[in-house]
C-alpha positions in Angstrom: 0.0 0.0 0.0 1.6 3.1 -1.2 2.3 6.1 1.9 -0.4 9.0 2.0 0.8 11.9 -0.7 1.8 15.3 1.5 -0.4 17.8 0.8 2.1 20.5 0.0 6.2 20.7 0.6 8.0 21.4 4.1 10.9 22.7 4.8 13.5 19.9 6.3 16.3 21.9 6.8 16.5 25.5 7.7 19.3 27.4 6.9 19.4 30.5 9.4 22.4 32.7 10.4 24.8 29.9 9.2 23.4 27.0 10.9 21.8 24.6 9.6 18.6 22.8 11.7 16.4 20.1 11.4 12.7 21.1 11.0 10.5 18.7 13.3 7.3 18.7 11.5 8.9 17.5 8.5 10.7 15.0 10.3 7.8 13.8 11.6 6.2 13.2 8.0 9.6 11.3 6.4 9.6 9.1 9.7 6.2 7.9 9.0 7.5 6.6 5.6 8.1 2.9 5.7 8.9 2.3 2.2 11.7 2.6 0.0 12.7 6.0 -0.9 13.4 7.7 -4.4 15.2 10.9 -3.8 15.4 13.5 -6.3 17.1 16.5 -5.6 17.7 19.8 -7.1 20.7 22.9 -7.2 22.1 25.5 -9.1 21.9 29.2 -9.2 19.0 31.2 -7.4 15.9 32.5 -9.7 16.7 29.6 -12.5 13.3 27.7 -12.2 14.2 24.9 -10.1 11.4 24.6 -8.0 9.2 24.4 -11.4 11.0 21.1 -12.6 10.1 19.9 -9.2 6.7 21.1 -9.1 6.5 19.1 -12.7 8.3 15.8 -11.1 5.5 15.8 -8.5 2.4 16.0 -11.5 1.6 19.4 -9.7 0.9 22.6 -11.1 1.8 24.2 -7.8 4.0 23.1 -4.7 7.3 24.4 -4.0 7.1 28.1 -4.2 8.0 30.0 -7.5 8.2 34.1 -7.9 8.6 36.3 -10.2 11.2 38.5 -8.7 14.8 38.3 -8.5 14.7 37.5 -4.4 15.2 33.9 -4.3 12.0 32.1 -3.3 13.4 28.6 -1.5 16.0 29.2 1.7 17.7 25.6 3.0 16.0 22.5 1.9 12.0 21.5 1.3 10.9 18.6 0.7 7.9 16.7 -0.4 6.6 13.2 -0.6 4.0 11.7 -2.5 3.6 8.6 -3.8 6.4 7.2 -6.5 3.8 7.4 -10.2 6.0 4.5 -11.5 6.7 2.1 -9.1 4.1 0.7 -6.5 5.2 0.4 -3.0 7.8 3.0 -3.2 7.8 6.6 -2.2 9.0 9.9 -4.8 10.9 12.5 -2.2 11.5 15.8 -3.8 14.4 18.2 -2.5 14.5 21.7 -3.4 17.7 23.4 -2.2 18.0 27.1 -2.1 19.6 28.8 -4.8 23.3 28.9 -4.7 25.4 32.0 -5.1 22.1 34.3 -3.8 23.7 37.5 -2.9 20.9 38.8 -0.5 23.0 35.9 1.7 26.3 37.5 2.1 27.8 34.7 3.2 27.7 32.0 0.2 30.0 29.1 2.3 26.8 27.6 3.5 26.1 26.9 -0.1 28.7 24.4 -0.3 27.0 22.6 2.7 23.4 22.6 1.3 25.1 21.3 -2.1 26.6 18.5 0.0 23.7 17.5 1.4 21.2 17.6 -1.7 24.2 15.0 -3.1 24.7 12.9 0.1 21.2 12.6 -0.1 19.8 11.7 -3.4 19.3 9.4 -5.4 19.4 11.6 -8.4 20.8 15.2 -8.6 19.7 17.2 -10.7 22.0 20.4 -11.5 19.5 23.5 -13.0 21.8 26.5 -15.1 20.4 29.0 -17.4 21.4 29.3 -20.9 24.5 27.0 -21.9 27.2 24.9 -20.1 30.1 26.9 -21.0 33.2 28.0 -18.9 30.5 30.6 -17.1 28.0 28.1 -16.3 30.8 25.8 -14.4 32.2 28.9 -13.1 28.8 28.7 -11.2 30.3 25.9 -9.6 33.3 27.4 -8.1 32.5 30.1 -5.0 35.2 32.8 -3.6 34.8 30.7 -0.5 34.8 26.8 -0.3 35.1 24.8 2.7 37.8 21.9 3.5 39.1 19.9 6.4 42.5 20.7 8.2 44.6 17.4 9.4 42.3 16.8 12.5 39.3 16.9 10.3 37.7 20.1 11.4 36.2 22.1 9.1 38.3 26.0 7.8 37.2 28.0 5.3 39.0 28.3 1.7 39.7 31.2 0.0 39.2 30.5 -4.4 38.2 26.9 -3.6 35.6 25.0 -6.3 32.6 23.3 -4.7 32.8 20.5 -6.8 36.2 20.2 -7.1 36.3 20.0 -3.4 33.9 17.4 -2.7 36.9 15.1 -1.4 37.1 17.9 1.5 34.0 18.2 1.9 33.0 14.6 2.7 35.0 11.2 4.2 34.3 8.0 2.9 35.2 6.7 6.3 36.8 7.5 9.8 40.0 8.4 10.1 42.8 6.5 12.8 44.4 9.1 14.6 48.1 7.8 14.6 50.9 8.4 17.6 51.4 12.6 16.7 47.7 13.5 16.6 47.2 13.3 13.1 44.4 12.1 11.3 45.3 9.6 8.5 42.9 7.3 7.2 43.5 3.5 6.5 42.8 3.9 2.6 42.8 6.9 0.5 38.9 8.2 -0.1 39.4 7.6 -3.8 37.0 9.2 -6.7 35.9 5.4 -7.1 34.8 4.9 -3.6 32.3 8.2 -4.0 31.1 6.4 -7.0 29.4 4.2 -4.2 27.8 6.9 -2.5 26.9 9.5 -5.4 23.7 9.7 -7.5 23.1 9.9 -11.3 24.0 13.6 -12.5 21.2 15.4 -14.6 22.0 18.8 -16.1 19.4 21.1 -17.3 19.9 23.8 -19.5 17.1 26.4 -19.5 16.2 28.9 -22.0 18.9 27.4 -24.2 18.7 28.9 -27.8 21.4 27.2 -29.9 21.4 24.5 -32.2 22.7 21.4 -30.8 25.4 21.0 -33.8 28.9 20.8 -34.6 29.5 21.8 -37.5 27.4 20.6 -39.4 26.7 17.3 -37.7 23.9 17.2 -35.3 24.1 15.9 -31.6 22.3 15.4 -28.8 21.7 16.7 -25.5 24.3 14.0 -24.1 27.2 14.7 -26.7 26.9 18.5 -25.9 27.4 18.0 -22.0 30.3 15.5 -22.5 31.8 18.5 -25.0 31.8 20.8 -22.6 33.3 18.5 -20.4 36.5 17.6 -22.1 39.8 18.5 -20.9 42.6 20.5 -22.2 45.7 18.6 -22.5 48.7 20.7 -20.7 49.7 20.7 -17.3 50.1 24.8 -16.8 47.9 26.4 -13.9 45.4 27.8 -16.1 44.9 23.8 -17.6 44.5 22.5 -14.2 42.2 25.4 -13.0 39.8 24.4 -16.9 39.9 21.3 -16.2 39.1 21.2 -12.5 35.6 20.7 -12.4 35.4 18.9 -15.7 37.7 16.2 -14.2 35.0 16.1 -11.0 32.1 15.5 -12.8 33.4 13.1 -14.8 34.5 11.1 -11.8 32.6 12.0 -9.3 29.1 11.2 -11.6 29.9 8.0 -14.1 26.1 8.5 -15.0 25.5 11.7 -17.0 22.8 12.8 -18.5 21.1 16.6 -20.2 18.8 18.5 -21.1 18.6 21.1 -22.5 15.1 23.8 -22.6 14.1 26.4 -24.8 12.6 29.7 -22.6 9.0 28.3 -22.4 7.5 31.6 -23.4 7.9 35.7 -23.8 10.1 37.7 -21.9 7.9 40.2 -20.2 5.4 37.2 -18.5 8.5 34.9 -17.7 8.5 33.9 -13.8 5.0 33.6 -13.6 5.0 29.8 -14.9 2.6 28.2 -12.6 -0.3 31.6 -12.7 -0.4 30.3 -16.7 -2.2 27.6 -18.1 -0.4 25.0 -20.1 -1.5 26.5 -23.9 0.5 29.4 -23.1 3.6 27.6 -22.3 5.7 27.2 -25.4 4.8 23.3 -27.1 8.9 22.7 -27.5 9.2 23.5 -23.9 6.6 21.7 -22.4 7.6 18.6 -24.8 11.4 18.9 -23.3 9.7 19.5 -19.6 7.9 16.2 -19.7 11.3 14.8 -21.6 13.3 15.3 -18.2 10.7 14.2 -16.1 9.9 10.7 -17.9 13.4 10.2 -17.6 13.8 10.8 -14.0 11.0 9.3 -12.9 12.1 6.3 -14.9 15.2 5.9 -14.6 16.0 6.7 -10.7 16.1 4.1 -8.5 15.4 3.9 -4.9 18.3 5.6 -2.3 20.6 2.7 -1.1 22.6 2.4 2.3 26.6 1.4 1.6 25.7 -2.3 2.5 22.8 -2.3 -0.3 19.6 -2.0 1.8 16.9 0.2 0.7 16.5 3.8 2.3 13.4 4.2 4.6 12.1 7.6 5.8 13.3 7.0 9.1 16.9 5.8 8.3 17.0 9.4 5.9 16.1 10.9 8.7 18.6 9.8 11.2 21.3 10.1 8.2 20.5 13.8 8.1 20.5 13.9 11.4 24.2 12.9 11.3 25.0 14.9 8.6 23.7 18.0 10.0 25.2 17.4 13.4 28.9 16.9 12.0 28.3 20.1 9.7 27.5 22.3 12.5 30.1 21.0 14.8 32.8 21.5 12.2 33.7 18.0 11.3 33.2 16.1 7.7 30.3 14.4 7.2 31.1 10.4 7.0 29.9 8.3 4.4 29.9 5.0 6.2 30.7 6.2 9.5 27.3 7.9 9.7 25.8 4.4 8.1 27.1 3.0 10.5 26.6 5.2 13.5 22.7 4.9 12.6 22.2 1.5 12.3 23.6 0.9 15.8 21.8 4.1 17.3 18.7 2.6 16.4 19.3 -0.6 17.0 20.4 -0.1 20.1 17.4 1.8 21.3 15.7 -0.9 19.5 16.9 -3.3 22.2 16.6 -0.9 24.7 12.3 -1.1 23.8 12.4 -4.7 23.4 13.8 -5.2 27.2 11.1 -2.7 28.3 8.3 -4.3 26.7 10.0 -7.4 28.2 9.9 -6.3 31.4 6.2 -4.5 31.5 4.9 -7.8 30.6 6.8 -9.3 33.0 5.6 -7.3 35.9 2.3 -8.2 35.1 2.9 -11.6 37.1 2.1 -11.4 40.4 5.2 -13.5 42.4 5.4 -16.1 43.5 4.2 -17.9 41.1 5.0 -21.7 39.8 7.9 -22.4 37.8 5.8 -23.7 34.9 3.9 -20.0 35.1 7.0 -17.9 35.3 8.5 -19.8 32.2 5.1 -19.5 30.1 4.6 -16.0 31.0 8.5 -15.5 30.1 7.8 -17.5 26.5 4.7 -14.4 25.8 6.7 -11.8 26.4 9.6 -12.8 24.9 8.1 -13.1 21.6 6.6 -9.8 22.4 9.9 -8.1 23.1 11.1 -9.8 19.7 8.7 -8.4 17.6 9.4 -5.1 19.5 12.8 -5.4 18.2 11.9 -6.0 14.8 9.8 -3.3 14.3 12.1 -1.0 15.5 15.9 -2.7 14.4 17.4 -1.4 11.3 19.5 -3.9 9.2 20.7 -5.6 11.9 22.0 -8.0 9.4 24.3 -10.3 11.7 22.2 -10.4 14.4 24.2 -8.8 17.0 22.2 -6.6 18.3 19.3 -9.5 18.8 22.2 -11.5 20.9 22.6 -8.8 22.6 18.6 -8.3 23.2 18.6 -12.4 24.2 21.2 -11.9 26.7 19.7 -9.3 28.3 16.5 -11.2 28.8 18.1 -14.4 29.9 20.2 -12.4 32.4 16.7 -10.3 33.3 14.9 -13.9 33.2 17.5 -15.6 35.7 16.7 -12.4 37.9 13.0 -13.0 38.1 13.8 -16.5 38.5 16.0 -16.1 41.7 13.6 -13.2 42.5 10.4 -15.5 42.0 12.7 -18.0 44.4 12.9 -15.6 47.1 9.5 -14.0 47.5 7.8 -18.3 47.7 10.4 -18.5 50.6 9.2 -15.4 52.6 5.5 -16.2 51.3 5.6 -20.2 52.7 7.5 -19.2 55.9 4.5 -16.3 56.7 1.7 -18.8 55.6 3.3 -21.9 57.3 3.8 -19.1 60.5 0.2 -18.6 60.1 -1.0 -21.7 59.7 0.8 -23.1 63.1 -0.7 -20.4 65.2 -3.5 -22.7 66.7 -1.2 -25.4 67.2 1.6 -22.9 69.3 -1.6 -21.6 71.8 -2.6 -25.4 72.5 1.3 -26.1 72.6 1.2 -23.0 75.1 -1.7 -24.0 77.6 -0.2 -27.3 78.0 -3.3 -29.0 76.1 -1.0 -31.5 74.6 0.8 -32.7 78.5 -1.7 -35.4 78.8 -2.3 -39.0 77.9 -2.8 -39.2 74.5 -1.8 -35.6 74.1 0.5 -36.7 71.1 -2.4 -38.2 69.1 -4.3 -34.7 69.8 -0.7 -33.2 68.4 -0.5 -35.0 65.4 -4.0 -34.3 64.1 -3.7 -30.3 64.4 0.0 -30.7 62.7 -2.2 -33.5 59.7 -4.3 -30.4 59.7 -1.7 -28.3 59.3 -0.3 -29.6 56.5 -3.2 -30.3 54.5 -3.9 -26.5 54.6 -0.4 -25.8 53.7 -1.0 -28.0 50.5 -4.3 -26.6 49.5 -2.5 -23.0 49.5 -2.2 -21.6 46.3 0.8 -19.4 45.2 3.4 -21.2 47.2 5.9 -21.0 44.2 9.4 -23.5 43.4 10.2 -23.5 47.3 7.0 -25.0 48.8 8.5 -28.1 49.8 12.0 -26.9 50.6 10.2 -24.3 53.4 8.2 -27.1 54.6 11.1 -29.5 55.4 12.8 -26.4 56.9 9.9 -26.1 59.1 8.7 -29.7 60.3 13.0 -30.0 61.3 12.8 -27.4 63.0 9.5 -28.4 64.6 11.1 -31.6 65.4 12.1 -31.2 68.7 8.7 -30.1 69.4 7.3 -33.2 68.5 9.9 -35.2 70.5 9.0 -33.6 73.2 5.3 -33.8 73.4 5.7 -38.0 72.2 7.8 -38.2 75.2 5.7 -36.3 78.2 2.6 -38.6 76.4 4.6 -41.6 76.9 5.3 -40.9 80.8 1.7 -39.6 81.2 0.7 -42.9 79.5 2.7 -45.1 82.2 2.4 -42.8 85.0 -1.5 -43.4 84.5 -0.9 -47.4 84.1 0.5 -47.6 87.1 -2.3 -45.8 89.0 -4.4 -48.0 87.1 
């Protein structure tokens, strides 16, 4: 059964002052998503039409906010999720990021970390630029301030640093060893291969592009013209390396490539106001590219994966951007697999953590002492309750070590209630077996026993005694064990009173 469609976007992370938060009503929505997650995610420069591609991706003619100003309409990251049109079972998130380089910001670094995120993210990226992808257009991808890590992994700014070109700074594959001197170093090199693993499919879209897809006079398509403009210069001169920067990134960073390119979808004076018109006015070559890019996103992207190969829920994207965000604004890198990893056993740890208190609510509900056979049927219940506790809320725990750990717990929790159980029928048969010899103490005590044939008087109050004892209920695993404690110690007693019946008996024979 697919998830309920949001009725319009949220934002899911603000970006305010610098900092970068968490939006908990958003949250709230993703964690309710069970199923496995298509992300599609949107950059590029502020006031380029993004949020109308996404608007188009969802089938809605309004959702994320356009305007028709220059004052950039989207600020961090909003999200929206509706059910995938394609694929049954699976759910379509939609990321709009705020438009990068937006000067009304002052501060564009924090571009570099909403970038990261809309890659880390996704399962598809899709980069929007406005008329063609020439030495400008990948200049947009370079800022006058980048971000990179210093050799203890914290997190300095970088004067005429490239976004892209700096993703390798920008993210770890994995955690670092810290050797003898303090330094970080970590046990393999975060290759360009290893983000392979972790990067989406690349989409560029050209918008109001105007040119004739030719060379010379050979025609090509959308494809040939981005993998044109991202050849590199052969040389090995500053100026080479600084062309070829970028280029080089995409092409490593994103093995799957793909463009498109759109004319301006109608006249100059009523662009901006795209989702206030009705479809006729929208140019037919436009509209026909539009719905080009979208069949092939929505076709093409498959669900988010984690590093071992499991399908992304709502609630593992959420505590992945949890990480993320939490290692941004402390000033570390964010870590591929470290932050995998650190999620899975967060939550299956408090996944345990339920499962022992569901365990031991059940528990409770048995009133002790109770019989052994009770204890271990009432222990059977709620063990398989705990267990399906766990399940519901463990995330891949794939080798089972965190349900060990969960069975260990209980059999150390069940071993408690046992020697618990143990002690509370010992207090319980001492207090009824006390109560139960009360009569025969006050006949012991007004010396009704000290005469002939007072032992035969004796014995039927203790028969008595015992039967009552028996037809208790409740007495738990140390019925017996109390009882023998208490007739030895009531031996004596019974000595005794044989023996003073005994003289009584011949004393009276002899009057006799």
């Amino acid at each position: 059964m697919d998830a309920p469609a949001m009725p319009a976007p949220l934002c899911l992370v603000n970006n305010k002052d610098g900092v970068l938060s968490l939006d908990p009503t958003a949250l709230a929505e993703l964690q309710k998503v069970a199923q496995p997650l298509v992300v599609v995610a949107i950059a590029g420069p502020y006031r380029t039409g993004k949020s109308f591609l996404m608007n188009r991706l969802a089938q809605k003619h309004t959702g994320f906010l356009l305007g028709p100003t220059v004052q950039a309409q989207t600020k961090g990251i909003w999200m929206w999720c509706l059910p995938h049109p394609r694929r049954p079972g699976v759910t379509l998130v939609l990321l709009d990021t705020e438009g990068l380089g937006d000067p009304s910001k002052g501060d564009s670094h924090n571009d570099a970390w909403i970038f990261t995120l809309a890659l880390l993210l996704s399962s598809t990226l899709v980069y929007n630029s406005m008329g063609t992808i020439d030495q400008k257009a990948l200049e947009h991808l370079e800022y006058p301030a980048g971000i990179r890590a210093d050799d203890l992994g914290n997190v300095v700014l970088l004067s005429g640093a490239g976004l892209v070109t700096r993703l390798s700074e920008l993210i770890r594959v994995r955690d670092g060893d810290t050797d003898s001197n303090g330094s970080t170093e970590t046990e393999d090199e975060a290759e360009d291969t290893e983000f392979i693993r972790f990067f989406p499919g690349f989409v560029w879209v050209v918008r109001d592009f105007t040119l004739e897809l030719r060379v010379g006079e050979r025609p090509i398509s959308e494809d040939e013209y981005l993998e044109q403009a991202l050849q590199l210069k052969h040389g090995h001169g500053r100026k080479v390396q600084i062309y070829n920067g970028t280029r080089q990134c995409l092409r490593n960073y994103f093995p799957t490539r793909k463009c498109f390119v759109l004319p301006p979808p109608l006249g100059t004076e009523e662009h901006g106001r795209l989702e206030e018109l009705p479809e006729t006015a929208l140019a037919p070559r436009f509209l026909q590219q539009a719905a080009k890019f979208c069949d092939y996103v929505l076709g093409s992207t498959w669900p988010k994966v984690l590093p071992d190969g499991g399908a992304l829920t709502g609630r593992a994207l959420c505590m992945l951007l949890h990480s993320y965000v939490e290692a941004i604004n402390s000033g570390r890198l964010p870590c591929l697999e470290g932050a995998a990893a650190a999620m899975m056993a967060n939550e299956n740890a408090a996944a345990v953590t339920a499962a022992l208190e569901a365990y031991a609510r059940g528990m409770r509900g048995l009133p002790l002492p109770t019989e052994p056979a009770q204890l271990s049927a009432w222990h059977g219940e709620h063990l398989r309750e705990a267990l399906a506790v766990f399940q519901h809320h463990s995330f891949r725990d794939r080798d089972q070590e965190y349900q060990r750990r969960l069975m260990e717990q209980i059999c150390t929790e069940y071993s408690r209630l046992q020697e618990e159980n143990e002690a509370a029928s010992q207090r319980h048969c001492r207090a009824l077996l006390a109560e139960l010899a009360r009569q025969l103490d006050t006949e012991l005590a007004r010396g009704t026993y000290a005469q002939p044939g007072g032992y035969h008087a004796y014995e039927a109050e203790r028969q008595q005694l015992l039967e009552a004892y028996w037809d208790a209920e409740g007495k738990g695993p140390k019925a017996e064990e109390v009882l023998d404690e208490f007739l030895v110690g009531r031996r004596a007693e019974a000595e005794a009173v044989l023996k003073a019946d005994n003289a009584l008996s011949e004393a009276e024979k002899q009057l006799e």
